[in-house]
C-alpha positions as CSV (number, residue, x, y, z in Angstrom):
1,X,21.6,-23.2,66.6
2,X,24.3,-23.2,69.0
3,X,24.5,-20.4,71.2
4,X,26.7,-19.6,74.6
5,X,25.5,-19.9,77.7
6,X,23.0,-16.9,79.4
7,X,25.4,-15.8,82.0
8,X,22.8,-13.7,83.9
9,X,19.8,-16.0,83.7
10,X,22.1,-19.0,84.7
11,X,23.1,-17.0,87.7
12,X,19.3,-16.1,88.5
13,X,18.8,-19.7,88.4
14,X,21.4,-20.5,91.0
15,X,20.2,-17.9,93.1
16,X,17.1,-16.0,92.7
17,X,14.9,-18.7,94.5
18,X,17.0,-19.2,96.9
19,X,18.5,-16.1,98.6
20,X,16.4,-14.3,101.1
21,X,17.3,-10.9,99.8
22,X,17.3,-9.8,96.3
23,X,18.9,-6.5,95.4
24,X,19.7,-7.4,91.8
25,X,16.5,-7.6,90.6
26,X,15.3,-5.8,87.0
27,X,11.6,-5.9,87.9
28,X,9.3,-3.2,89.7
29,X,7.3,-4.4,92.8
30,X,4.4,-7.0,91.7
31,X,0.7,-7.7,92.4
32,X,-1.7,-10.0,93.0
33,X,-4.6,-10.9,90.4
34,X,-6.6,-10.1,92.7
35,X,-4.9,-6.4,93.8
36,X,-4.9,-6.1,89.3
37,X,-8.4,-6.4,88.9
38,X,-9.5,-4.4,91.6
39,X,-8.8,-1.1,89.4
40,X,-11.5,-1.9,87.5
41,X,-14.7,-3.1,87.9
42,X,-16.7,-5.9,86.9
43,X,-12.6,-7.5,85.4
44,X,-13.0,-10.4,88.3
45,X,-16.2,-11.5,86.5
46,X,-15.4,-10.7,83.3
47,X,-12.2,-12.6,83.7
48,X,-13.2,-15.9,85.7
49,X,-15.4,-15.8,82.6
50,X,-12.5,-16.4,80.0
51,X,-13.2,-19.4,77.7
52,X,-9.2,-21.3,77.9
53,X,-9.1,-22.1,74.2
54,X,-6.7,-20.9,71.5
55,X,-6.3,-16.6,71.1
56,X,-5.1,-15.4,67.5
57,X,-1.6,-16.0,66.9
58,X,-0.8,-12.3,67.1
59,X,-2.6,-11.5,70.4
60,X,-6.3,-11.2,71.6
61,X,-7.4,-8.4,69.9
62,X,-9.2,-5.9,72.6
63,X,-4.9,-6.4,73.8
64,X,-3.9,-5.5,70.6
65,X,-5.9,-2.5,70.9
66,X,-4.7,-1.6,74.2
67,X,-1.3,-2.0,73.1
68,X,-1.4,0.4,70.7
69,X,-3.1,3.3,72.7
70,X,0.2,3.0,74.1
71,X,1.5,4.4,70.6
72,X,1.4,7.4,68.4
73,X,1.7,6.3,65.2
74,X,1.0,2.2,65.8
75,X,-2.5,1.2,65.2
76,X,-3.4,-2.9,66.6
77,X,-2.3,-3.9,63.6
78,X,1.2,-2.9,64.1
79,X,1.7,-4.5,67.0
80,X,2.6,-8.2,67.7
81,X,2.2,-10.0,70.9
82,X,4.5,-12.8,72.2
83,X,5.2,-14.6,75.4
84,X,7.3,-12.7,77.1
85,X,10.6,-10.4,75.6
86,X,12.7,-13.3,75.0
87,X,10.1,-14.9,72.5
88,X,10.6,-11.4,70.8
89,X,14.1,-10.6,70.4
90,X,14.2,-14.3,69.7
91,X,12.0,-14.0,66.3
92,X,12.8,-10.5,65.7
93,X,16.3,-11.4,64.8
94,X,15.5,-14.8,63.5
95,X,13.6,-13.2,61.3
96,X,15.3,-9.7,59.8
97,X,19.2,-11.7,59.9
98,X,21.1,-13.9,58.0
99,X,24.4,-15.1,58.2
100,X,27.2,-12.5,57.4
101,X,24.5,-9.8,58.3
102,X,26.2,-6.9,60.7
103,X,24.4,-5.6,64.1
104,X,25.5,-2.3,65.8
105,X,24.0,-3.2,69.8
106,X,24.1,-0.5,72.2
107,X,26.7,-1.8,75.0
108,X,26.1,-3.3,77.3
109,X,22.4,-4.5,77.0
110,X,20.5,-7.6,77.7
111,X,22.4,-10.7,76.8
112,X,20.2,-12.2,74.2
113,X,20.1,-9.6,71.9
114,X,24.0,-9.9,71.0
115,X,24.4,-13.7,71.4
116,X,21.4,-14.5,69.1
117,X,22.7,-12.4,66.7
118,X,26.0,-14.3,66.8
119,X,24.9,-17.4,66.7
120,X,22.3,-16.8,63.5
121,X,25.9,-15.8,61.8
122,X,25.3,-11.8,62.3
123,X,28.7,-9.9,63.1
124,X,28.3,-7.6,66.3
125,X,29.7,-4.4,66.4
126,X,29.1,-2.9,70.3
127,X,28.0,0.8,70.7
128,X,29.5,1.3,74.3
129,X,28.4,3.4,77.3
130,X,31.1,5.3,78.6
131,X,31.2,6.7,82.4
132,X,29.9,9.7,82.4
133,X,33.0,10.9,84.7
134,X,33.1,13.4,87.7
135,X,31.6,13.2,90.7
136,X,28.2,12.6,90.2
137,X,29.0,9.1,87.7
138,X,26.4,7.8,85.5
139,X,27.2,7.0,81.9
140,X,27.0,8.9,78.7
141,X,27.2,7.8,75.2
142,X,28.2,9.7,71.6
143,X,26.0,8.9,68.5
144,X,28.5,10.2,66.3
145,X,30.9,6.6,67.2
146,X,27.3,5.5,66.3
147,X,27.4,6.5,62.4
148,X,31.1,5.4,62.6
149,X,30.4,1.9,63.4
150,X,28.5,1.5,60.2
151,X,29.2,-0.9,57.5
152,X,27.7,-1.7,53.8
153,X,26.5,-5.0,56.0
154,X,24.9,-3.4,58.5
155,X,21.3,-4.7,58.6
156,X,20.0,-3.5,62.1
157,X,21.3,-0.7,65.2
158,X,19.9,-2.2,68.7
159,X,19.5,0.2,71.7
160,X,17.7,-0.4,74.9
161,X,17.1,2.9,76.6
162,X,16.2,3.0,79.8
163,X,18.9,0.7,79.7
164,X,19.6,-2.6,81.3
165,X,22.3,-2.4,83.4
166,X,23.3,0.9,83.8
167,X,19.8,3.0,84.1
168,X,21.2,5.3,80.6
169,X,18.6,6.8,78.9
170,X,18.5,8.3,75.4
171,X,17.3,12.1,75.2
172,X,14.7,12.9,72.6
173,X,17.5,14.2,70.4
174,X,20.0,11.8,70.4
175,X,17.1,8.8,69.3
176,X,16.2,11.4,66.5
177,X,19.8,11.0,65.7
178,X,19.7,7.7,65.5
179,X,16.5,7.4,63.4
180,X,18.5,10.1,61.0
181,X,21.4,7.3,60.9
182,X,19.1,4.6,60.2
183,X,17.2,5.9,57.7
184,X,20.4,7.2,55.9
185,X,21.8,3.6,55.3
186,X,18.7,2.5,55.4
187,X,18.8,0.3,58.6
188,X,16.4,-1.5,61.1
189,X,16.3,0.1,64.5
190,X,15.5,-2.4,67.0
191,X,14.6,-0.5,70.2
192,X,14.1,-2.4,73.8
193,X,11.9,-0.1,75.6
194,X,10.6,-2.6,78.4
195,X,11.1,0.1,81.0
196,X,8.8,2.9,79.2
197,X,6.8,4.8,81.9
198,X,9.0,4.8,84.8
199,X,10.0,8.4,84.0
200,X,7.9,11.6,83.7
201,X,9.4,13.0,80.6
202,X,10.8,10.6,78.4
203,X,11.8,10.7,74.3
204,X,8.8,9.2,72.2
205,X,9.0,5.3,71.1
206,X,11.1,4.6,68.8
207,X,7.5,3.4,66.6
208,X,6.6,6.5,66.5
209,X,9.4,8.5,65.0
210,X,10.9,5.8,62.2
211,X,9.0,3.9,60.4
212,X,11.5,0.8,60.0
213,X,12.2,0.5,64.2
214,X,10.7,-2.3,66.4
215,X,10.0,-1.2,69.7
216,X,10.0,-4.3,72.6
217,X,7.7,-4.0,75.3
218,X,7.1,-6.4,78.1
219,X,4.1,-6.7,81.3
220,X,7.5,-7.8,83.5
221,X,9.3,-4.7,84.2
222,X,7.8,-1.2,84.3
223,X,4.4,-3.0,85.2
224,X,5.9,-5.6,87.4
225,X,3.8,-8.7,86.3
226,X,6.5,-10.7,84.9
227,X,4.4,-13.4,85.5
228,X,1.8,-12.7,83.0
229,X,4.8,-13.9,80.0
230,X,2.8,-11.3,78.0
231,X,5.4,-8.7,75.5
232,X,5.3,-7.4,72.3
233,X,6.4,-5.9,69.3
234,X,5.0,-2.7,68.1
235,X,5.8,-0.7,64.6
236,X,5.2,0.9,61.5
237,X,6.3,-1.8,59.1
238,X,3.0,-4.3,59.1
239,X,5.2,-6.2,55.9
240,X,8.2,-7.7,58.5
241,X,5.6,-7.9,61.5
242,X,3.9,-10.5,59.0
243,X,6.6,-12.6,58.4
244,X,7.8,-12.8,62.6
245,X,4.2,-13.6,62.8
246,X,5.5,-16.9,60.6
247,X,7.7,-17.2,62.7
248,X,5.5,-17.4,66.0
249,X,4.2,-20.4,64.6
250,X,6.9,-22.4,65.2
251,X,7.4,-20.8,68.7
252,X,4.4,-20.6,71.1
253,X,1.8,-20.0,67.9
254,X,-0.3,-17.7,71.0
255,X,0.4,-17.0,74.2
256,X,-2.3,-17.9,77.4
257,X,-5.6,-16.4,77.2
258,X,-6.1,-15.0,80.9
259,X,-2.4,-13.4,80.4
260,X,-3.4,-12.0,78.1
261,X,-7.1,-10.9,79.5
262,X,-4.9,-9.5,82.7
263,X,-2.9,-7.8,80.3
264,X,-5.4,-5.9,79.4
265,X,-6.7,-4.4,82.3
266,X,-3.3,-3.7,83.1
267,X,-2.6,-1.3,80.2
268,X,-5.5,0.3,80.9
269,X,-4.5,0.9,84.2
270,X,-0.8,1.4,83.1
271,X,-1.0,5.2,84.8
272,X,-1.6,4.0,88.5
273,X,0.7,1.3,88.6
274,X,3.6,3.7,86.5
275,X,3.0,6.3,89.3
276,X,2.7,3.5,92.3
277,X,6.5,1.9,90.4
278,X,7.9,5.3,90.5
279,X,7.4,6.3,93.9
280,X,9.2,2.9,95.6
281,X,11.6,3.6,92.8
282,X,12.3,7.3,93.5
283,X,11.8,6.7,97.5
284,X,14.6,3.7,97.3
285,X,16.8,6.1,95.9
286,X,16.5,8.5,98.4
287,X,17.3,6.1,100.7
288,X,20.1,4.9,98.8
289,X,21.6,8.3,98.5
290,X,22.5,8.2,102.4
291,X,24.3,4.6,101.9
292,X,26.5,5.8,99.2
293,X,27.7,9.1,100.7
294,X,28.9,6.8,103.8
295,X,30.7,4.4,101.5
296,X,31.6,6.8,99.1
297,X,35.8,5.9,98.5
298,X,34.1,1.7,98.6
299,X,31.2,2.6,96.2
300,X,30.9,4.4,93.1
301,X,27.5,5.7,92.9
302,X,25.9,5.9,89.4
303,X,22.4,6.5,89.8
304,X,20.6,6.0,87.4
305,X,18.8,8.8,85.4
306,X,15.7,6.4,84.7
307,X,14.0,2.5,85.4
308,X,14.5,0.5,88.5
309,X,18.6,-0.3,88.2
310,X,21.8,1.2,87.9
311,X,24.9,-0.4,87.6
312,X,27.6,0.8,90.6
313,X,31.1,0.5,90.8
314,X,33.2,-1.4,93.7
315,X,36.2,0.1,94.7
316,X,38.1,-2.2,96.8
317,X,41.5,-3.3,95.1
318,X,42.4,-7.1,94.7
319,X,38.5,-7.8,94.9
320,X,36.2,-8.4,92.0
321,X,32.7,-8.0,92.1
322,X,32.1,-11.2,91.3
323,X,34.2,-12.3,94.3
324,X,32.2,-9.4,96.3
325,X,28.8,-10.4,95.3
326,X,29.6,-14.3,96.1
327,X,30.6,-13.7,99.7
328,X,27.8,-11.2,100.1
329,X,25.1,-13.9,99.3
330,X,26.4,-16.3,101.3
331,X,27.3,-14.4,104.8
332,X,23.9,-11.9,104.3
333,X,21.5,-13.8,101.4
334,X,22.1,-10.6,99.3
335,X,22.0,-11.2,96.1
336,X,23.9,-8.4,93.8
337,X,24.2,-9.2,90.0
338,X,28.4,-9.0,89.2
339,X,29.1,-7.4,85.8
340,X,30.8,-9.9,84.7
341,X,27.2,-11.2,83.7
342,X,26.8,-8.5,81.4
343,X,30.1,-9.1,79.8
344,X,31.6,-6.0,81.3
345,X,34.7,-4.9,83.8
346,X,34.4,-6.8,87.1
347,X,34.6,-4.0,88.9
348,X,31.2,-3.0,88.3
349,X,27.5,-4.7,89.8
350,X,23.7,-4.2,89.0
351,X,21.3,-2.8,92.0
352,X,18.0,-2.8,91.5
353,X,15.3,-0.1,92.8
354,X,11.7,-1.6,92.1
355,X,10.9,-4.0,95.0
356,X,9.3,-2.6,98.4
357,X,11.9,-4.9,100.0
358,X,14.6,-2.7,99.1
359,X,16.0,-0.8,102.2
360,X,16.3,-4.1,103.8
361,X,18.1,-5.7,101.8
362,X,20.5,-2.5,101.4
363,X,20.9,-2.2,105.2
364,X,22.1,-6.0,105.1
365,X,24.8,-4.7,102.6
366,X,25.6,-1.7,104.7
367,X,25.6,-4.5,107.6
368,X,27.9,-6.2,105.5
369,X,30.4,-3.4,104.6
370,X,31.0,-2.2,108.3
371,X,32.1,-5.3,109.3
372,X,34.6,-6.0,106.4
């Protein structure tokens, strides 16, 4: 398989262990094992007791069930674990695509889901975001250029909602639309939904209202334990689970055992760290709110309407964000993601809102755009 390079993650690698500040990052605030199984008692024991043999292939079971608590409609055996979201969307579309297949991916999303598709031999049709306009930005989208992008090819619509970069998310009634569209021509919805939780009213998984949609799931971003390399696959269609499951075999065939145990007791704690996320998430934008209103003919604000990032606009002519971002981390060790990572205008750049570190890092940046 040949495949082009991972703009964003070969810019993390450059960067992400290196620079003091981080302001870019996707992730919510993270934990200790030790902070994790302090929720619940009698884990430490339970977990320093582990065996570190083989789990099944499709995760530990008392996971599995966990997993699917998380669910209407998705019992354990709906639901496939792998290690991490990039294992996922890397057998999920391996899997359900061939060559001269078509994809419909909401734009702009996480990079991997477009390239692989590309390089199996899919087509890719984008399904862009479009600034929402006026004065308070943010982005909108219209599901009726959604029905129009489909072809007699089209084997799967991809959305990720919140989304990743620009903090979009679907309402209730337009991912009913797009289940009606999907089960009309008979399409697979593929549905990244790694930043579930971090709102208090949200539309229901896409599992639970189509029963031909994948939703993704990962420990790394609305739970912050991105460590852990625990995700997974949930859905109604046990018949294509079975055959990624085929698939696994030739990737990681299971993923670590105490992951997976800490897993665990973090989805049945996923209420108290959701809550504990979405307060540094909703006190960051506060805080942010001041910064923007001071740079407010520099900086486009679009906050975002749910998750940990938005993706903000830079209005100073003659300079790219990329060319922003780059003498940014080198005179204040901020680190700022361009958009040309995300294959979009260069005008625009990813914040994110989850880490506890945030106001420092944004007062660099103020620091940063007084002196200019």
């Amino acid at each position: 398989m040949k495949i082009s390079e991972f703009k964003l993650e070969t810019y993390f690698g450059k960067h992400e262990f290196t620079a003091p500040h981080l302001l870019c990052c996707s992730d919510c605030e993270s934990m200790s094992i030790e902070e994790l199984l302090s929720f619940e008692p009698g884990s430490k024991a339970a977990f320093l007791e582990s065996r570190l043999g083989y789990s099944e292939s499709s995760g530990d079971p008392a996971l599995l069930a966990e997993i699917a608590k998380t669910y209407e409609r998705v019992d354990e055996r709906g639901v496939l674990e792998f290690a991490g979201a990039q294992e996922a969307i890397f057998v999920f579309f391996n899997t359900v695509l061939e060559k001269g297949d078509h994809v419909i991916c909401m734009f702009p999303a996480y990079q991997s889901t477009y390239e692989l598709c590309r390089a199996i031999g899919a087509e890719v049709s984008y399904w862009e975001l479009q600034p929402a306009g006026g004065s308070g930005g943010g982005w909108s989208i219209d599901t009726d250029r959604l029905a129009a992008l489909v072809k007699p090819n089209t084997k799967v619509i991809a959305v990720c909602s919140p989304n990743n970069p620009t903090g979009f998310c679907l309402s209730a009634e337009q991912s009913a639309e797009i289940a009606r569209i999907a089960e009309k021509h008979g399409l697979i919805v593929f549905s990244d939904e790694v930043y579930r939780g971090l709102a208090e009213a949200e539309p229901p998984s896409f599992a639970d209202i189509y029963e031909n949609a994948f939703s993704l799931n990962v420990m790394s971003k609305s739970y912050g334990l991105a460590g852990l390399r625990v995700g997974w696959l949930a859905c109604q269609n046990r018949g294509l689970l079975q055959k990624m499951l085929g698939l696994k075999y030739y990737t990681t065939i299971c993923s670590a055992v105490p992951s997976q145990k800490l897993a665990a007791v973090a989805v049945r704690h996923r209420e108290k760290i959701f809550a504990r996320n979405r307060a540094i998430i909703a006190g960051n934008l506060l805080y942010a709110d001041g910064f923007f209103q001071r740079y407010a003919g520099v900086l486009q604000n679009n906050r975002p309407m749910s998750g940990p990032i938005a993706f903000h606009r830079l209005n100073l002519p003659g300079l790219s964000a990329s060319a922003f971002c780059d003498a940014l981390v080198k005179k204040k060790g901020v680190l700022l993601a361009p958009g040309s990572l995300f294959d979009m205008d260069d005008g625009y750049f990813r914040m994110g809102y989850g880490r506890k570190n945030f106001t420092e890092a944004l007062d660099l940046l103020d620091e940063y755009l007084a002196e200019r």
